[in-house]
N, C-alpha and C positions, 0 to 999 in steps of 0.2 A: 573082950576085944570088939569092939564096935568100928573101928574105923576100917573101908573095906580097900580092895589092890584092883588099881587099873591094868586089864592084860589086854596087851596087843600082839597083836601078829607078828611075822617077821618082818611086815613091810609098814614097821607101826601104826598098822589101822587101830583102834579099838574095836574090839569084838564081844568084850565079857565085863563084868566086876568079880570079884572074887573074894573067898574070906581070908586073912593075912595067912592065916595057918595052910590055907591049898599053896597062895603062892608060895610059900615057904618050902614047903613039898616039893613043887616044881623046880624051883631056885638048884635044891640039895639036890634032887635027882639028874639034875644038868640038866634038862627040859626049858628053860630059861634063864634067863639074866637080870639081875635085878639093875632098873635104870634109875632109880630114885626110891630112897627110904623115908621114913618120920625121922626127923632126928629127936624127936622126945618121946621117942617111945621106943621099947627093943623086944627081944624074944628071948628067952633066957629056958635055959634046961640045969640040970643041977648042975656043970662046970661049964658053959658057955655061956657067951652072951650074943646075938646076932641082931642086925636090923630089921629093924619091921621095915616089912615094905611097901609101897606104895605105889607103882609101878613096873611091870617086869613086860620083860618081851620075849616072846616065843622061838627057841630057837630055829622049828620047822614051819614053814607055813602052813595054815591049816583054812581049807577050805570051806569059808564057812558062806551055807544059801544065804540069799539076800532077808534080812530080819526086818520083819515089818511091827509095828506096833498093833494090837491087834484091838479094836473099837471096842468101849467098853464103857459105862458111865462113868467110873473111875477114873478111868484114863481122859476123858472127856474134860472131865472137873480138872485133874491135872495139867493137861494140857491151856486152859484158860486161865489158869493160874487160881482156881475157888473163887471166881467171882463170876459175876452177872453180868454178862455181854452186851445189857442194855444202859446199865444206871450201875453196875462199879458194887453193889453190896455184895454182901458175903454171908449171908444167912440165907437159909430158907430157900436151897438151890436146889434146880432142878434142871432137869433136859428141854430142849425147846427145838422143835424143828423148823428153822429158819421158814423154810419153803413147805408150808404144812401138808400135813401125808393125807391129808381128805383133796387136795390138789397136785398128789405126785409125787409130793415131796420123800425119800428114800431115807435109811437109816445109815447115814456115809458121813463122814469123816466131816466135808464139806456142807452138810445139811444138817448136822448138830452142832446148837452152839448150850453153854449154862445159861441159866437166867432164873432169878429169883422168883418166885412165887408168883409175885403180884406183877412182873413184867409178862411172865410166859401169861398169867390169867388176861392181863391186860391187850397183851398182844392176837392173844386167841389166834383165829383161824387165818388171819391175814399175813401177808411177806411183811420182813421193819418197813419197806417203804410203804403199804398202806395206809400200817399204823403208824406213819410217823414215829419211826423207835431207829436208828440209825445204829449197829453194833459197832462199839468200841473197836473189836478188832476181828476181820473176816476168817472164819472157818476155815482150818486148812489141817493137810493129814503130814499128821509131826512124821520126824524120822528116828529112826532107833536110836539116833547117837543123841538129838538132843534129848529124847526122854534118859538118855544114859545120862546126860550133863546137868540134867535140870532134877531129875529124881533122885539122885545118889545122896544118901544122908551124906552129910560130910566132905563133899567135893574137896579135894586138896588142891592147890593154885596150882602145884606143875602138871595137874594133867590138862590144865586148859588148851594148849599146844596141842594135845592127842586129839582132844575133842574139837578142832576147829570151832574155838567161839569167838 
Protein backbone atom coordinates (compact mmCIF):
# COMPACT_ATOMS: atom_id res chain seq x y z
CA UNK A 1 0.00 0.00 0.00
CA UNK A 2 1.84 3.00 -0.94
CA UNK A 3 -0.63 5.59 -1.41
CA UNK A 4 -0.94 7.64 1.91
CA UNK A 5 -4.51 9.39 3.88
CA UNK A 6 -4.95 13.02 4.38
CA UNK A 7 -6.04 13.62 8.38
CA UNK A 8 -7.56 16.64 9.37
CA UNK A 9 -8.82 18.03 12.35
CA UNK A 10 -12.28 18.58 13.21
CA UNK A 11 -12.02 21.94 11.93
CA UNK A 12 -10.48 20.37 8.65
CA UNK A 13 -7.17 21.88 9.13
CA UNK A 14 -4.56 19.33 7.88
CA UNK A 15 -2.38 18.27 10.48
CA UNK A 16 -0.82 14.76 9.52
CA UNK A 17 -0.55 12.07 6.49
CA UNK A 18 -1.15 8.70 7.43
CA UNK A 19 -0.77 5.10 6.27
CA UNK A 20 -4.41 3.84 4.85
CA UNK A 21 -4.34 0.97 7.38
CA UNK A 22 -4.07 3.75 10.75
CA UNK A 23 -6.74 5.65 9.00
CA UNK A 24 -8.59 2.54 8.61
CA UNK A 25 -8.18 1.91 12.30
CA UNK A 26 -9.45 5.22 13.13
CA UNK A 27 -12.50 5.21 10.64
CA UNK A 28 -13.60 1.39 12.59
CA UNK A 29 -12.86 2.74 15.94
CA UNK A 30 -15.35 5.69 15.35
CA UNK A 31 -12.33 8.15 15.86
CA UNK A 32 -13.06 9.63 12.50
CA UNK A 33 -15.04 9.87 9.36
CA UNK A 34 -13.87 9.02 6.23
CA UNK A 35 -14.46 12.23 3.57
CA UNK A 36 -13.07 10.85 0.44
CA UNK A 37 -11.79 7.30 -0.76
CA UNK A 38 -9.60 5.81 -3.92
CA UNK A 39 -12.26 4.55 -5.77
CA UNK A 40 -9.62 2.03 -7.37
CA UNK A 41 -8.36 0.74 -4.88
CA UNK A 42 -10.10 -1.08 -1.53
CA UNK A 43 -9.26 -3.00 1.74
CA UNK A 44 -10.43 -6.16 1.75
CA UNK A 45 -10.22 -8.95 4.91
CA UNK A 46 -11.41 -12.47 4.21
CA UNK A 47 -15.47 -11.53 3.80
CA UNK A 48 -15.43 -7.66 3.42
CA UNK A 49 -14.47 -5.24 1.21
CA UNK A 50 -14.02 -1.44 2.48
CA UNK A 51 -12.72 1.79 0.89
CA UNK A 52 -9.45 2.76 0.99
CA UNK A 53 -9.27 6.02 2.17
CA UNK A 54 -7.81 8.94 1.36
CA UNK A 55 -9.04 11.55 3.62
CA UNK A 56 -10.69 11.35 6.93
CA UNK A 57 -11.49 13.94 9.66
CA UNK A 58 -11.05 13.68 13.18
CA UNK A 59 -13.97 13.54 15.21
CA UNK A 60 -12.42 15.57 18.34
CA UNK A 61 -10.32 18.33 17.84
CA UNK A 62 -6.83 17.86 18.71
CA UNK A 63 -4.63 20.30 19.79
CA UNK A 64 -1.81 20.21 17.88
CA UNK A 65 1.54 23.19 18.62
CA UNK A 66 2.32 25.05 15.81
CA UNK A 67 4.65 22.51 13.34
CA UNK A 68 7.46 24.25 11.81
CA UNK A 69 9.58 22.69 9.15
CA UNK A 70 12.82 22.13 10.66
CA UNK A 71 16.20 23.58 8.39
CA UNK A 72 17.90 20.86 7.07
CA UNK A 73 19.91 20.44 3.63
CA UNK A 74 17.32 18.10 2.59
CA UNK A 75 14.84 20.13 3.12
CA UNK A 76 16.59 23.03 1.57
CA UNK A 77 17.16 21.15 -1.71
CA UNK A 78 13.34 20.28 -1.30
CA UNK A 79 12.21 23.30 -0.69
CA UNK A 80 13.99 24.94 -4.23
CA UNK A 81 12.61 22.36 -6.00
CA UNK A 82 16.63 20.45 -6.70
CA UNK A 83 17.86 23.02 -8.63
CA UNK A 84 20.30 25.82 -8.51
CA UNK A 85 19.08 29.28 -7.51
CA UNK A 86 21.47 30.80 -9.72
CA UNK A 87 21.41 29.10 -13.42
CA UNK A 88 18.28 26.34 -13.10
CA UNK A 89 20.90 23.05 -13.06
CA UNK A 90 20.34 20.20 -11.34
CA UNK A 91 23.54 18.47 -10.72
CA UNK A 92 26.21 18.97 -8.65
CA UNK A 93 24.23 20.80 -5.78
CA UNK A 94 25.17 22.16 -2.91
CA UNK A 95 24.23 24.88 -0.04
CA UNK A 96 25.26 28.55 -0.61
CA UNK A 97 24.76 31.25 1.81
CA UNK A 98 23.39 33.96 0.00
CA UNK A 99 24.90 36.67 2.46
CA UNK A 100 28.19 34.70 3.36
CA UNK A 101 28.99 33.80 7.08
CA UNK A 102 32.66 35.24 6.92
CA UNK A 103 30.24 38.71 6.61
CA UNK A 104 27.41 37.58 9.10
CA UNK A 105 25.61 35.72 7.12
CA UNK A 106 23.54 33.02 9.50
CA UNK A 107 22.46 29.42 8.89
CA UNK A 108 18.42 30.60 8.39
CA UNK A 109 15.96 29.66 6.33
CA UNK A 110 16.24 33.00 4.49
CA UNK A 111 20.12 32.86 4.07
CA UNK A 112 20.25 29.53 2.43
CA UNK A 113 19.70 29.11 -0.86
CA UNK A 114 20.96 25.54 -3.51
CA UNK A 115 23.41 26.27 -6.04
CA UNK A 116 25.44 24.03 -8.15
CA UNK A 117 29.00 23.71 -7.81
CA UNK A 118 30.30 25.97 -10.07
CA UNK A 119 27.83 28.93 -9.06
CA UNK A 120 28.28 28.60 -5.23
CA UNK A 121 32.41 28.32 -6.39
CA UNK A 122 31.80 31.25 -8.70
CA UNK A 123 29.85 33.17 -6.40
CA UNK A 124 32.36 32.66 -3.49
CA UNK A 125 32.49 35.25 -0.82
CA UNK A 126 30.31 37.88 -2.34
CA UNK A 127 26.14 38.70 -1.97
CA UNK A 128 24.29 37.68 -5.90
CA UNK A 129 24.54 41.36 -6.16
CA UNK A 130 28.26 41.59 -6.15
CA UNK A 131 28.63 39.01 -8.24
CA UNK A 132 26.25 39.73 -10.58
CA UNK A 133 24.34 36.31 -10.08
CA UNK A 134 20.57 37.45 -9.38
CA UNK A 135 18.59 34.15 -7.64
CA UNK A 136 15.88 32.84 -9.62
CA UNK A 137 13.71 32.85 -6.56
CA UNK A 138 14.39 34.60 -2.88
CA UNK A 139 14.87 32.56 0.13
CA UNK A 140 11.98 31.98 2.33
CA UNK A 141 10.95 29.63 5.30
CA UNK A 142 8.30 27.12 3.80
CA UNK A 143 5.30 26.18 6.06
CA UNK A 144 4.33 22.78 7.10
CA UNK A 145 1.47 22.44 4.88
CA UNK A 146 3.12 23.16 1.73
CA UNK A 147 6.07 20.84 2.62
CA UNK A 148 2.84 18.52 3.37
CA UNK A 149 1.47 19.40 -0.32
CA UNK A 150 4.53 19.44 -2.30
CA UNK A 151 6.36 16.30 -0.47
CA UNK A 152 3.68 13.79 -0.22
CA UNK A 153 4.35 11.00 -2.86
CA UNK A 154 1.20 10.73 -4.56
CA UNK A 155 -0.80 13.86 -3.82
CA UNK A 156 -4.45 13.04 -4.60
CA UNK A 157 -6.40 16.10 -6.44
CA UNK A 158 -9.27 16.34 -3.49
CA UNK A 159 -7.02 17.08 -1.01
CA UNK A 160 -5.85 20.16 -2.77
CA UNK A 161 -8.94 22.06 -0.99
CA UNK A 162 -7.42 20.93 2.54
CA UNK A 163 -4.03 22.02 1.57
CA UNK A 164 -4.95 25.58 0.33
CA UNK A 165 -3.13 25.63 -2.86
Amino acid sequence: MEAKVLVLNQDYQAISVCSPQRAFTLCYLQKAEMLDHYPHLSLRSISRQYNYPSIIRLYTYVKVPYRKVSLSRINVFRRDGYECQYCGARTNLTIDHVLPRSRGGRDTWENLATACHDCNTRKGNKTPGEACMPLLHEPFRPSFIMFLSNFTPRLHDNWRPYLMM
